[in-house]
Each structure stands twice: as structure tokens, then as C-alpha cells.
PDB file as gemmi writes it, atoms N, CA and C in Angstrom:
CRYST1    1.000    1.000    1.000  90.00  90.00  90.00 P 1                      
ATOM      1  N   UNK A   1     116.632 126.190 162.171  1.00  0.00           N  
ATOM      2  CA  UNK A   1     115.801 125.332 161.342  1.00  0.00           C  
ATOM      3  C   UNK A   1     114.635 126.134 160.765  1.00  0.00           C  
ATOM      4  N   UNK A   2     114.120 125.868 160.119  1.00  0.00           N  
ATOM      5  CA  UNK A   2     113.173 126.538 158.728  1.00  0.00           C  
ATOM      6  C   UNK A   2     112.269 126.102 159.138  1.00  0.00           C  
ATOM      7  N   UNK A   3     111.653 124.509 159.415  1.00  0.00           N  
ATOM      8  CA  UNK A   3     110.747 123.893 159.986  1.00  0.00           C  
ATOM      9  C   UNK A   3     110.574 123.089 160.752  1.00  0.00           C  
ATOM     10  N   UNK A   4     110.753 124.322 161.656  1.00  0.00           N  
ATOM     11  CA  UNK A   4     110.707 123.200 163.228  1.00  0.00           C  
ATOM     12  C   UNK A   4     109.478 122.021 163.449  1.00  0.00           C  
ATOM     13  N   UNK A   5     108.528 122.996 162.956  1.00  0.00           N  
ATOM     14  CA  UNK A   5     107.028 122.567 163.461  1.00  0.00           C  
ATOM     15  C   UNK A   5     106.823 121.739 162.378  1.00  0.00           C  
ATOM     16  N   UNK A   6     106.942 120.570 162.709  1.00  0.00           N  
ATOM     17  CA  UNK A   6     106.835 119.163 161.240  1.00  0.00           C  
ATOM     18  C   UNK A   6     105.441 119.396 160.428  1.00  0.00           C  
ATOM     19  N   UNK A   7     104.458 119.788 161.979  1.00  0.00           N  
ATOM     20  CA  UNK A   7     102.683 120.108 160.823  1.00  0.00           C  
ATOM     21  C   UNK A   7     103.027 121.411 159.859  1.00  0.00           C  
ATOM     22  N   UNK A   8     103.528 121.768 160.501  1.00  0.00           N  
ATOM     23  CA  UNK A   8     103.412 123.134 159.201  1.00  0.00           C  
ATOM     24  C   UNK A   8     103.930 122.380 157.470  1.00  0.00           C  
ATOM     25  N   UNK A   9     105.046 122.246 157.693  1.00  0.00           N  
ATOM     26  CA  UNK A   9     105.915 121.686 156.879  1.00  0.00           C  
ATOM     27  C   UNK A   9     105.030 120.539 156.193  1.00  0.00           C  
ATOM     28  N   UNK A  10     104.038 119.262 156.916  1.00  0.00           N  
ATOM     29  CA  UNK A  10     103.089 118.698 156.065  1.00  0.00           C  
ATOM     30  C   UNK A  10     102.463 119.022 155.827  1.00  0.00           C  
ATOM     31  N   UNK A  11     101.694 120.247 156.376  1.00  0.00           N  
ATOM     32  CA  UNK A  11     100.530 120.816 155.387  1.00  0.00           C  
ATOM     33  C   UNK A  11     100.881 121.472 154.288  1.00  0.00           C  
ATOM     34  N   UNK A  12     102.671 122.372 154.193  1.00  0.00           N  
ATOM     35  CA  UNK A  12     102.609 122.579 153.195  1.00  0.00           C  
ATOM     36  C   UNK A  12     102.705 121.849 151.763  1.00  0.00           C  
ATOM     37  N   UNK A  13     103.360 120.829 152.276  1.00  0.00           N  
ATOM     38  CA  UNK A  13     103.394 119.520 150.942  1.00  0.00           C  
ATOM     39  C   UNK A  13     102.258 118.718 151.196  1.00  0.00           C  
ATOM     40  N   UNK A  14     101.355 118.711 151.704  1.00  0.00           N  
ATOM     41  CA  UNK A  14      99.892 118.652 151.465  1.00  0.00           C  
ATOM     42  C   UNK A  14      99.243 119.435 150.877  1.00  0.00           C  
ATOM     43  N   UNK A  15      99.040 120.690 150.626  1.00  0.00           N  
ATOM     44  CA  UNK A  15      98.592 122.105 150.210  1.00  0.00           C  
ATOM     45  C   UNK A  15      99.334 122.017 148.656  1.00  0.00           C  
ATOM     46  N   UNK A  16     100.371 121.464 148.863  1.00  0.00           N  
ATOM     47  CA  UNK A  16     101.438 121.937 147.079  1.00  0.00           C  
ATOM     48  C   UNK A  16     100.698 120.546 146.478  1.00  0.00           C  
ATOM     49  N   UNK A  17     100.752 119.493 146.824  1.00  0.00           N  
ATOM     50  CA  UNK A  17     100.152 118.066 146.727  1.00  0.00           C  
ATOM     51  C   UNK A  17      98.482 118.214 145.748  1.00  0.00           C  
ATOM     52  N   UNK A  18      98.192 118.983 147.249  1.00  0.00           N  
ATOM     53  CA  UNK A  18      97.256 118.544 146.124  1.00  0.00           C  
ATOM     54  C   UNK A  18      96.594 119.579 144.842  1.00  0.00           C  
ATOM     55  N   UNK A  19      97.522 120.765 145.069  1.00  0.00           N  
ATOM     56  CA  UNK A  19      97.775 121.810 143.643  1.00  0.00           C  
ATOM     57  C   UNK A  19      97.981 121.210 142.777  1.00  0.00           C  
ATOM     58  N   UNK A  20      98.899 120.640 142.743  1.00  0.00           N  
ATOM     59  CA  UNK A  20      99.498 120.259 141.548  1.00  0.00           C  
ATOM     60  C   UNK A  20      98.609 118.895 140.731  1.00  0.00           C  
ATOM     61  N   UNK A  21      98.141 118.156 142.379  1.00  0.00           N  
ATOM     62  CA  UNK A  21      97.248 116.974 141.432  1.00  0.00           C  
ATOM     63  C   UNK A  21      95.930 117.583 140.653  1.00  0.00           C  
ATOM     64  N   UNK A  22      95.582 118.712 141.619  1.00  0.00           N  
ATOM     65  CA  UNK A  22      94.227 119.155 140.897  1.00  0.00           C  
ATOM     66  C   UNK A  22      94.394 119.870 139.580  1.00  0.00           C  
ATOM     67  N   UNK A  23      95.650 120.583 139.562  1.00  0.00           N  
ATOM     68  CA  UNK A  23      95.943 121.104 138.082  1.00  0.00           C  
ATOM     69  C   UNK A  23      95.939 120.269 136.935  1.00  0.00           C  
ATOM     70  N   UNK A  24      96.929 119.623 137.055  1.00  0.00           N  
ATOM     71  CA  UNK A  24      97.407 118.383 136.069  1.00  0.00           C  
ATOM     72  C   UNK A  24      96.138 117.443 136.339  1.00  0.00           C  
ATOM     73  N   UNK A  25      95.197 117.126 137.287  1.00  0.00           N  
ATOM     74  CA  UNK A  25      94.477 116.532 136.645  1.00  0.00           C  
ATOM     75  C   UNK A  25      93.093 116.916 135.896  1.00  0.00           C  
ATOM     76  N   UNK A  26      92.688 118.256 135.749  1.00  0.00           N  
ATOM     77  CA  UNK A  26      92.004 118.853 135.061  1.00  0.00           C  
ATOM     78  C   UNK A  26      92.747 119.254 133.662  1.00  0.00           C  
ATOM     79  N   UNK A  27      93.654 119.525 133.673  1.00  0.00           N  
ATOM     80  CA  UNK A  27      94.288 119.400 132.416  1.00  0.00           C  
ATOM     81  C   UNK A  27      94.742 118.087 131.332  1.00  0.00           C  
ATOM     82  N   UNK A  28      95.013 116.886 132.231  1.00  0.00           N  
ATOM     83  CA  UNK A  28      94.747 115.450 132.009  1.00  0.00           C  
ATOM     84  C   UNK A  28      92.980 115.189 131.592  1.00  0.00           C  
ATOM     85  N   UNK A  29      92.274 115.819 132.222  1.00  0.00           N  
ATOM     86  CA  UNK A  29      90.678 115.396 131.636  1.00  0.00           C  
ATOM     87  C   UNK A  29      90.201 116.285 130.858  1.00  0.00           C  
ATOM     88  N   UNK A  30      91.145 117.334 130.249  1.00  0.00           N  
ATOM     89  CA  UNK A  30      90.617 118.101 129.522  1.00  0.00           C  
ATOM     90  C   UNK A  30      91.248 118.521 128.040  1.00  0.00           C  
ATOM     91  N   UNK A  31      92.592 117.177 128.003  1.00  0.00           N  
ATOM     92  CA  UNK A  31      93.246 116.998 127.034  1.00  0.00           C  
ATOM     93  C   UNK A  31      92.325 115.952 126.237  1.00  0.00           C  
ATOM     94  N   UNK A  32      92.413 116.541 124.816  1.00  0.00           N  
ATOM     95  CA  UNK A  32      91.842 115.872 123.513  1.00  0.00           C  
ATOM     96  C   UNK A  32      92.015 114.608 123.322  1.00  0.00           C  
ATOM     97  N   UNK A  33      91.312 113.398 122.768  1.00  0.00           N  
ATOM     98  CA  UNK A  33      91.047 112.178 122.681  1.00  0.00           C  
ATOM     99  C   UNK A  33      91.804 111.907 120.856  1.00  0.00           C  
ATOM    100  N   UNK A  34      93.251 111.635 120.898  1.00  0.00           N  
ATOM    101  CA  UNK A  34      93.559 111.929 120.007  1.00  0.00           C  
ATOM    102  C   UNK A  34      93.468 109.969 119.100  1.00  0.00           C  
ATOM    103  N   UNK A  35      92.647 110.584 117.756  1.00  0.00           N  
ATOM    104  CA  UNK A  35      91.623 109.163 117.981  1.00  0.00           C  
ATOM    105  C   UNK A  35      92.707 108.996 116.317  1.00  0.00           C  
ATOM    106  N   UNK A  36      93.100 108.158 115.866  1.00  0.00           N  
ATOM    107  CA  UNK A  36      93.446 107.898 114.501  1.00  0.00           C  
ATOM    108  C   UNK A  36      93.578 108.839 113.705  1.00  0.00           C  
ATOM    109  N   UNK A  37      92.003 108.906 113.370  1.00  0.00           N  
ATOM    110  CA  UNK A  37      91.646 110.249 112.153  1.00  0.00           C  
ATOM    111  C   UNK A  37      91.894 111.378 112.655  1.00  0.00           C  
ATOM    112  N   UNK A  38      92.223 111.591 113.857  1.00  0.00           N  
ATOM    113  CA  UNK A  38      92.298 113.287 114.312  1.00  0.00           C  
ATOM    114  C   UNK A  38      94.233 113.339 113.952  1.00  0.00           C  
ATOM    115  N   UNK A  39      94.928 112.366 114.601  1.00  0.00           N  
ATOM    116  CA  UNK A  39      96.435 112.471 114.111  1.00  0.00           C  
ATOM    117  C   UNK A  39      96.098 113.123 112.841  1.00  0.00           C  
ATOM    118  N   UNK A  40      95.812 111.712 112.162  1.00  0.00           N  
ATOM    119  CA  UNK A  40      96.241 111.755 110.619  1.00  0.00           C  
ATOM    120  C   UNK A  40      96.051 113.232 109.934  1.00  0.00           C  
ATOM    121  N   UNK A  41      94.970 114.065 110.460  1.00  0.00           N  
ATOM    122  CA  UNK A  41      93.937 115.674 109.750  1.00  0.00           C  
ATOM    123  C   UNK A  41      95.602 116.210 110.140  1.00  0.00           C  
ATOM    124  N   UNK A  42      95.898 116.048 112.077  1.00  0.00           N  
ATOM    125  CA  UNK A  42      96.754 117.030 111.861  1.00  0.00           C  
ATOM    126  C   UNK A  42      98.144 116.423 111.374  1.00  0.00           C  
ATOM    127  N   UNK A  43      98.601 115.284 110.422  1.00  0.00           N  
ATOM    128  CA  UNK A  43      99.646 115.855 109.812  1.00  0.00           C  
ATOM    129  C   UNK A  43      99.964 116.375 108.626  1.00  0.00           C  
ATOM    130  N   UNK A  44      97.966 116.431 108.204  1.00  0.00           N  
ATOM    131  CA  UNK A  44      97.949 116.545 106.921  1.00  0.00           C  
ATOM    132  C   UNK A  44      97.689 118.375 106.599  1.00  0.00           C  
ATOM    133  N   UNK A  45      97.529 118.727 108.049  1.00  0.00           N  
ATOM    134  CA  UNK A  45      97.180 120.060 108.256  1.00  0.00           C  
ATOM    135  C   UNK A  45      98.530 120.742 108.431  1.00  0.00           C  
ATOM    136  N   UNK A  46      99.723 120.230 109.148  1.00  0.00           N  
ATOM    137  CA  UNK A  46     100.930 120.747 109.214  1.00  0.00           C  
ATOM    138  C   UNK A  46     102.020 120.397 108.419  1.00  0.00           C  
ATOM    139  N   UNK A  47     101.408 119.423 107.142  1.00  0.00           N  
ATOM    140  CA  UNK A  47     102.212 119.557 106.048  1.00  0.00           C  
ATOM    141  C   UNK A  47     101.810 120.284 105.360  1.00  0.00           C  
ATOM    142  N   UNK A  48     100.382 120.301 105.016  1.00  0.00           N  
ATOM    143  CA  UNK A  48     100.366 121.832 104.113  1.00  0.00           C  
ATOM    144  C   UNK A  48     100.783 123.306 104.875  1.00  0.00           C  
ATOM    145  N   UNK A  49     100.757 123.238 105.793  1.00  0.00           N  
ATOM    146  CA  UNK A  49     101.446 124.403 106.481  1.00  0.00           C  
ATOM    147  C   UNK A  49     102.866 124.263 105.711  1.00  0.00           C  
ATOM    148  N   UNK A  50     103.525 123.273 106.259  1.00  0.00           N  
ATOM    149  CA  UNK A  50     105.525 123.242 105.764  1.00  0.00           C  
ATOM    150  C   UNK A  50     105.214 123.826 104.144  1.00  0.00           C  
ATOM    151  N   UNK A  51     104.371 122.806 103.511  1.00  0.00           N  
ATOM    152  CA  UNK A  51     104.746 122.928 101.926  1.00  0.00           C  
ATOM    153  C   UNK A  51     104.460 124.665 101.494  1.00  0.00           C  
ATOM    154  N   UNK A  52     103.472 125.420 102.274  1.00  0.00           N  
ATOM    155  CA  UNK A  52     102.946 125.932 101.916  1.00  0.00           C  
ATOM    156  C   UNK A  52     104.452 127.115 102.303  1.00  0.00           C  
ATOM    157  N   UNK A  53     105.112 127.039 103.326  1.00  0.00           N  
ATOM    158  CA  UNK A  53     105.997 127.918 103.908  1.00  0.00           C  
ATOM    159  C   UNK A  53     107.097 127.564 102.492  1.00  0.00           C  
ATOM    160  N   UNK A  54     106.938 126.971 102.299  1.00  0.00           N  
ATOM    161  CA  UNK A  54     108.322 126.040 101.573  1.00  0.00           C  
ATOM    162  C   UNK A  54     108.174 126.773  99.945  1.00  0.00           C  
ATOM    163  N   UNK A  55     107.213 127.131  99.603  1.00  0.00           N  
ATOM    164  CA  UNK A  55     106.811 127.709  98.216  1.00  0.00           C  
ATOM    165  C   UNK A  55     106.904 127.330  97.044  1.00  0.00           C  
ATOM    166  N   UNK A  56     106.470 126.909  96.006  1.00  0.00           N  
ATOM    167  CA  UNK A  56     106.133 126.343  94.755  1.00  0.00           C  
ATOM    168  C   UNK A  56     106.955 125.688  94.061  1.00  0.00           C  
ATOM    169  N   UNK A  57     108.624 126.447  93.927  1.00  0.00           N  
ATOM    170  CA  UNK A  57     109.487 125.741  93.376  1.00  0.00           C  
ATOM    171  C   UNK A  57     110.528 124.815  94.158  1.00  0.00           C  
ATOM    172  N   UNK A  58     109.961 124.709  95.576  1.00  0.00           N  
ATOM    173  CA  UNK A  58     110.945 123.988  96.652  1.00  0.00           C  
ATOM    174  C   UNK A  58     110.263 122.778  97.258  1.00  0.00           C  
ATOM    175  N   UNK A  59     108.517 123.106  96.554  1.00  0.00           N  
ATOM    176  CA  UNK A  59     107.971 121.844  97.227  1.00  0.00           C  
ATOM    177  C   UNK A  59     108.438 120.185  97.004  1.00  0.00           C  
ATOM    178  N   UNK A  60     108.603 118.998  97.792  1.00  0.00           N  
ATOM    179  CA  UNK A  60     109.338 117.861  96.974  1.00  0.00           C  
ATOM    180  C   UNK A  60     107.906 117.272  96.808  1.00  0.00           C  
ATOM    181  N   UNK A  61     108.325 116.494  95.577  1.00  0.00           N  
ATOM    182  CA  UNK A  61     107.670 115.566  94.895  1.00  0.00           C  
ATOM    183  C   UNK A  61     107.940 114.034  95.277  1.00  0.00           C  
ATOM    184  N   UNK A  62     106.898 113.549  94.784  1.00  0.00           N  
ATOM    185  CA  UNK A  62     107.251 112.118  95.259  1.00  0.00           C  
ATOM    186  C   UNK A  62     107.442 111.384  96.638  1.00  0.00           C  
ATOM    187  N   UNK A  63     108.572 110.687  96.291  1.00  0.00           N  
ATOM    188  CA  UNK A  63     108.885 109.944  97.366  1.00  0.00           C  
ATOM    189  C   UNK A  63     109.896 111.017  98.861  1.00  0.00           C  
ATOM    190  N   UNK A  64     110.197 112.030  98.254  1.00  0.00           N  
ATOM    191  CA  UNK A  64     110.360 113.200  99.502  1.00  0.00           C  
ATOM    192  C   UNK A  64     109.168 113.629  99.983  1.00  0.00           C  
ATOM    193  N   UNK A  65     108.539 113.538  99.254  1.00  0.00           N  
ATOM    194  CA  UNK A  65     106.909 114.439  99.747  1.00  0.00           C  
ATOM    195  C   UNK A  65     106.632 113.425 101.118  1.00  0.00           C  
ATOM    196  N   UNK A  66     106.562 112.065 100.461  1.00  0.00           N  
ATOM    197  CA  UNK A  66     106.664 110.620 101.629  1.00  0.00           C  
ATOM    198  C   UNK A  66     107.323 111.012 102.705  1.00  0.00           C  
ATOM    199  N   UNK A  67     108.291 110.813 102.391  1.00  0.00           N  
ATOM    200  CA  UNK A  67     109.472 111.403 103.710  1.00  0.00           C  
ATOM    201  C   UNK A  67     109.215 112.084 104.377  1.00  0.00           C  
ATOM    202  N   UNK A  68     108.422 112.922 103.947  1.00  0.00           N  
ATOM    203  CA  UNK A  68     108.215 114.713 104.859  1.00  0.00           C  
ATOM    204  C   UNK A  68     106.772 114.262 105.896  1.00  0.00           C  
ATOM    205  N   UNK A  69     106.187 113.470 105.209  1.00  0.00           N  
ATOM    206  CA  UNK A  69     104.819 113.198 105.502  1.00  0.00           C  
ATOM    207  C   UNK A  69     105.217 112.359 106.863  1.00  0.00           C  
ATOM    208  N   UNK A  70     106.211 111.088 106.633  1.00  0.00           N  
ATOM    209  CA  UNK A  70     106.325 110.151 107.647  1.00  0.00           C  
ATOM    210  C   UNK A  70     106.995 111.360 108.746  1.00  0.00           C  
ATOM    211  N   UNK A  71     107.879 112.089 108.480  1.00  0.00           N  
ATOM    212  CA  UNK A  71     109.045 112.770 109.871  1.00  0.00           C  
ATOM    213  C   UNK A  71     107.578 113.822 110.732  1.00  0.00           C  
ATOM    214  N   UNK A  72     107.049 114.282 109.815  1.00  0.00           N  
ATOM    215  CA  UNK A  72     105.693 115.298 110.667  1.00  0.00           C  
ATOM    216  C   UNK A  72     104.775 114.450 111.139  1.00  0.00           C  
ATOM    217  N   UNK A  73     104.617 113.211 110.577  1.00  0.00           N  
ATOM    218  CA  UNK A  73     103.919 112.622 111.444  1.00  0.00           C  
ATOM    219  C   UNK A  73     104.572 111.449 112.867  1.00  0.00           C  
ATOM    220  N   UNK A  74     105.728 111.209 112.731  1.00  0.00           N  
ATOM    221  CA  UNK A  74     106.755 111.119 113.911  1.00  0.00           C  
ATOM    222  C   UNK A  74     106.768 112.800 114.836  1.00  0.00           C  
ATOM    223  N   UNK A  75     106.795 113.317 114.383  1.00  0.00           N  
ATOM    224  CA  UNK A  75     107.057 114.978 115.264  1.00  0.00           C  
ATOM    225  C   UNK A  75     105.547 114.976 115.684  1.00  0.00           C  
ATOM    226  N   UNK A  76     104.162 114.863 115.406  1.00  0.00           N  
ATOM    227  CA  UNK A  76     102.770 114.718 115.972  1.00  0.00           C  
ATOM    228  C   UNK A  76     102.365 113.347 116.347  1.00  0.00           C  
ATOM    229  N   UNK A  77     103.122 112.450 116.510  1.00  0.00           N  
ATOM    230  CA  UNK A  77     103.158 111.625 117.912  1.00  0.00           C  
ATOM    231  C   UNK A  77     103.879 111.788 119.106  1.00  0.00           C  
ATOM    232  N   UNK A  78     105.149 112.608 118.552  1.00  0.00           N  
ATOM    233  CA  UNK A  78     106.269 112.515 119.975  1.00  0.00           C  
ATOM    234  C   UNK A  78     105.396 113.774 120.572  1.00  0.00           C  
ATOM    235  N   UNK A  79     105.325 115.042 120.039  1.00  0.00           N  
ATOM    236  CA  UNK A  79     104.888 115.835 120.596  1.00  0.00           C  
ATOM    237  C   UNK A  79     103.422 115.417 121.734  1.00  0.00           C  
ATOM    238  N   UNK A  80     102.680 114.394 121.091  1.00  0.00           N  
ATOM    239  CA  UNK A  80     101.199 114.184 121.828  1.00  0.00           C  
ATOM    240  C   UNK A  80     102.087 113.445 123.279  1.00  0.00           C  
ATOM    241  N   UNK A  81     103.362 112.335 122.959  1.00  0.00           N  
ATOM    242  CA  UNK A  81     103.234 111.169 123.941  1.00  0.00           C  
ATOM    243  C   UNK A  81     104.188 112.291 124.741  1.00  0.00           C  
ATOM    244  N   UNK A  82     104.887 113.600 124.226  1.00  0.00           N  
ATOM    245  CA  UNK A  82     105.603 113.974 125.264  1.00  0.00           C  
ATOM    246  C   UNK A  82     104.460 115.125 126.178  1.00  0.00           C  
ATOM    247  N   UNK A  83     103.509 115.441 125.677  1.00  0.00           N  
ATOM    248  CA  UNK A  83     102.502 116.013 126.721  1.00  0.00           C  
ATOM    249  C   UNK A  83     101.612 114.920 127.700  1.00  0.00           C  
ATOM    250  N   UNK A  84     101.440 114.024 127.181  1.00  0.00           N  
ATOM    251  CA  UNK A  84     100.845 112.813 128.330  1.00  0.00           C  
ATOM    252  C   UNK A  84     102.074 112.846 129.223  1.00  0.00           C  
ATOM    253  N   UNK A  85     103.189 112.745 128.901  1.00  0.00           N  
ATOM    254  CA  UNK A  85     104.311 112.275 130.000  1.00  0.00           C  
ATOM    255  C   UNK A  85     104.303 113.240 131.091  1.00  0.00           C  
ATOM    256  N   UNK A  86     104.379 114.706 130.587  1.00  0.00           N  
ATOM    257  CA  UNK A  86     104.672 115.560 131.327  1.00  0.00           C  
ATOM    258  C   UNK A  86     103.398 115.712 132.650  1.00  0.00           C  
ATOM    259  N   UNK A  87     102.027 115.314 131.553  1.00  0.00           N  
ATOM    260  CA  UNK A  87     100.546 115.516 132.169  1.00  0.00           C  
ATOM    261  C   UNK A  87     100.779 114.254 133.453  1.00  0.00           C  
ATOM    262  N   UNK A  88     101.604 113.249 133.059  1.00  0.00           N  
ATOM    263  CA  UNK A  88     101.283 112.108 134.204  1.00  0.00           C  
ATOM    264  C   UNK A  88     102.415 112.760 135.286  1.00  0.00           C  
ATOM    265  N   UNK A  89     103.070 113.125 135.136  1.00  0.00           N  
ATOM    266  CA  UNK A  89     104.764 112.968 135.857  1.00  0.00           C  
ATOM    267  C   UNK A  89     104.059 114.483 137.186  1.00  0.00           C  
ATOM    268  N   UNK A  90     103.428 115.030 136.062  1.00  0.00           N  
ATOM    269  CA  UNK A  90     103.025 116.238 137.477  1.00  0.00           C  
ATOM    270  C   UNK A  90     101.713 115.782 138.116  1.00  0.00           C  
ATOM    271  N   UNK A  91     100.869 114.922 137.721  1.00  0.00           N  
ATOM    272  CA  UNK A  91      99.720 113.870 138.471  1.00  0.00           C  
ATOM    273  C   UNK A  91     100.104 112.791 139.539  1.00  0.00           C  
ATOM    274  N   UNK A  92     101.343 112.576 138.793  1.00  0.00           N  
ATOM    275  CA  UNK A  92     102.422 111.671 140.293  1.00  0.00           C  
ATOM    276  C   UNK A  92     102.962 112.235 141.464  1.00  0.00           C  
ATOM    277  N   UNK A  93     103.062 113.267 140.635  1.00  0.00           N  
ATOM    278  CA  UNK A  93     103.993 114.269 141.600  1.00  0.00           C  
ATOM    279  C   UNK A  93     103.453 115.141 142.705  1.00  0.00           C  
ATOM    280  N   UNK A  94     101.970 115.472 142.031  1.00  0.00           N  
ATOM    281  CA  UNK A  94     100.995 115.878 143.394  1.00  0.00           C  
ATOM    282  C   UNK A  94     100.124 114.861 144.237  1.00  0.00           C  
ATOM    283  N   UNK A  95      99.953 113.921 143.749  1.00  0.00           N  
ATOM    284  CA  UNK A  95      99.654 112.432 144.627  1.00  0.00           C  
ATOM    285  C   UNK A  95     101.171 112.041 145.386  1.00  0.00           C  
ATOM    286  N   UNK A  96     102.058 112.206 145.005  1.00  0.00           N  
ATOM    287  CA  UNK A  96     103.054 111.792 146.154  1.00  0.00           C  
ATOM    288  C   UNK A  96     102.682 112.802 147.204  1.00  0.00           C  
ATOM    289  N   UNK A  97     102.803 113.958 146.837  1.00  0.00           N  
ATOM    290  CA  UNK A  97     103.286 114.942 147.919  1.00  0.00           C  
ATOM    291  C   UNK A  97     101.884 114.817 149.026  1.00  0.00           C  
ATOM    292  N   UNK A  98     100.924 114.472 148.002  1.00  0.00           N  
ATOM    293  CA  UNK A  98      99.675 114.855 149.091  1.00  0.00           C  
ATOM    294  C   UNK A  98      99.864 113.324 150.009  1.00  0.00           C  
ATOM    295  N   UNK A  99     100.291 112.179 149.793  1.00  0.00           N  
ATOM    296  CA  UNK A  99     100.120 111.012 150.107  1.00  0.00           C  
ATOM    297  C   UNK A  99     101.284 111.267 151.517  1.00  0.00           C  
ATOM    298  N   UNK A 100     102.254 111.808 151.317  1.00  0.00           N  
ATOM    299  CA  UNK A 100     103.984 112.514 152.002  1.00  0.00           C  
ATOM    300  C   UNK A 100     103.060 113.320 153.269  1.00  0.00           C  
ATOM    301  N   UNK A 101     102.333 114.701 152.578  1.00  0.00           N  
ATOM    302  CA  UNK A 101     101.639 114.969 153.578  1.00  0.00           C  
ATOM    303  C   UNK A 101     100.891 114.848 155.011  1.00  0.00           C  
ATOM    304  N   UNK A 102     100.063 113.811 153.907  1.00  0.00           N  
ATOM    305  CA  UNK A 102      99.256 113.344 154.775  1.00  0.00           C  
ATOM    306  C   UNK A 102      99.354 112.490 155.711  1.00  0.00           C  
ATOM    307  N   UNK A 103     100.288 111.468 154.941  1.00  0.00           N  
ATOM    308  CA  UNK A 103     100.819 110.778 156.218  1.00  0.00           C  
ATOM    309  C   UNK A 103     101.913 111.055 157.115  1.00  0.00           C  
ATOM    310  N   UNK A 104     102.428 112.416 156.862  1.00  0.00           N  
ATOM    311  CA  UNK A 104     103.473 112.864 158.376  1.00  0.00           C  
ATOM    312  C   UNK A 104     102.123 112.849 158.939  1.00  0.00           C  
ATOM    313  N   UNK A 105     100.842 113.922 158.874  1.00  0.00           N  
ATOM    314  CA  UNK A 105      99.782 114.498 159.485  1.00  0.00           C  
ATOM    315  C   UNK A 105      99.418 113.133 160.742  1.00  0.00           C  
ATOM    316  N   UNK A 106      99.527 112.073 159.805  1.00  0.00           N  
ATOM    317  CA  UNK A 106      98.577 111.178 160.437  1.00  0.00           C  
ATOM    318  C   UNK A 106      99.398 110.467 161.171  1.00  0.00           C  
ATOM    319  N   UNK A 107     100.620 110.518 161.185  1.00  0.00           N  
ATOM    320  CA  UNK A 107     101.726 109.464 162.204  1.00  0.00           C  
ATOM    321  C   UNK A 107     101.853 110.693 163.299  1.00  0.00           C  
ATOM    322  N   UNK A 108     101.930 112.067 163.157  1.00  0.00           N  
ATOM    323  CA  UNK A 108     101.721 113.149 164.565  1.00  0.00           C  
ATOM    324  C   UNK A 108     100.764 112.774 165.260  1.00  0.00           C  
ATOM    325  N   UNK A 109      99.347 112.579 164.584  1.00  0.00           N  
ATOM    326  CA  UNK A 109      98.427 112.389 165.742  1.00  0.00           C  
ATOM    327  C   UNK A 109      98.597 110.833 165.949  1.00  0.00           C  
ATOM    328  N   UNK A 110      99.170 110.278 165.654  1.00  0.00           N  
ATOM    329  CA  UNK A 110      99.062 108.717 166.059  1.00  0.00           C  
ATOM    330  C   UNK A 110     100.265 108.926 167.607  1.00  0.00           C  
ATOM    331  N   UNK A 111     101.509 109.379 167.055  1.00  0.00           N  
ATOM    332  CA  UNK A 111     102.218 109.507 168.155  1.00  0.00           C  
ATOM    333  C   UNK A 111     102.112 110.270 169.267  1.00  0.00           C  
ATOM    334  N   UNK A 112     102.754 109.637 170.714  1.00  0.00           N  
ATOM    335  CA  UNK A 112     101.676 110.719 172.186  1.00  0.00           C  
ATOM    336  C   UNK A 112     102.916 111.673 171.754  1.00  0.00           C  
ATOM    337  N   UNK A 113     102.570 112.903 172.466  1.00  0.00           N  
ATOM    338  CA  UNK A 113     103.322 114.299 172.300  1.00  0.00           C  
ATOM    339  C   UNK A 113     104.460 113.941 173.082  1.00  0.00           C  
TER     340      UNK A 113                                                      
END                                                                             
């Protein structure tokens, strides 16, 4: 057996626990407040990027220009809601482990030897 000694084994998923919560949650409080007007700058900032890659006689007009505008600004929401997901899923994930931890810790000393 790898881990005989059950404390070892909870402190280490106590120890990984609460890594991971303290990471992800400084990175959770230190992610940008993405407010209306800040979307909107950046899809207006990464369409002139595309158009600008795209060059003078390829730029679309009109109602493609629309099109291009709505899909980059679908691609700078998924991108924001898929970094919250990831930011929560590893904030869960080190609150389980520390919660896993802690309570082997605390049912050892509850139980007589």
C-alpha cells in the first residue's frame, strides 16, 4: 500500500486542497469586471484586428461586416464564460479536497486508536 498512514494521505489532499483553492481564488479576485462597455471596446478592438489582417480588398461590407461583428462578439463571451467556468471548477475542486481532508483529519482524532 502507498498509504498506509490515512494522516499522511489527508494532509496531502489537505495541502493540494487548499493550493488549488488559494490559486484559483486569487485568480477569481483578480479577474476583470467585464462590465457591458468593456465587452463591447473588446469586440470592437478584435474586429479591427480581423479586418485589419483581412486587408482592403477582402474587407466585407455591410450586412457581412454585421455578421462578423455578431460571431466575434459570440467568440468574446464564450471565451469570458469559459474562463469563469474553468476559474470556478478549480475553486470547487480545492474546497472539496480541503473539506475531504480535513474531515478524514477530524474523524482520526474523533476515533479511539
Amino acid at each position: 500500500m502507498l498509504f498506509r498512514n490515512t494522516r499522511i494521505f489527508a494532509l496531502i489532499w489537505l495541502s493540494v486542497g487548499l493550493g488549488l483553492g488559494g490559486y484559483y481564488g486569487i485568480r477569481w479576485q483578480e479577474q476583470p469586471d467585464w462590465t457591458p462597455q468593456a465587452i463591447e471596446e473588446s469586440v470592437e478592438l478584435n474586429l479591427a484586428i480581423d479586418l485589419a489582417r483581412m486587408g482592403p480588398h477582402l474587407r466585407p461590407q455591410g450586412e457581412r461586416l454585421e455578421r462578423l461583428r455578431q460571431t466575434i462578439s459570440r467568440e468574446v463571451h464564450t471565451q469570458i464564460e469559459s474562463e469563469q467556468k474553468t476559474l470556478q471548477r478549480g475553486l470547487a475542486a480545492g474546497v472539496l479536497l480541503t473539506l475531504l481532508g480535513g474531515g478524514i483529519l477530524l474523524m482520526q482524532r474523533r476515533t479511539p486508536a
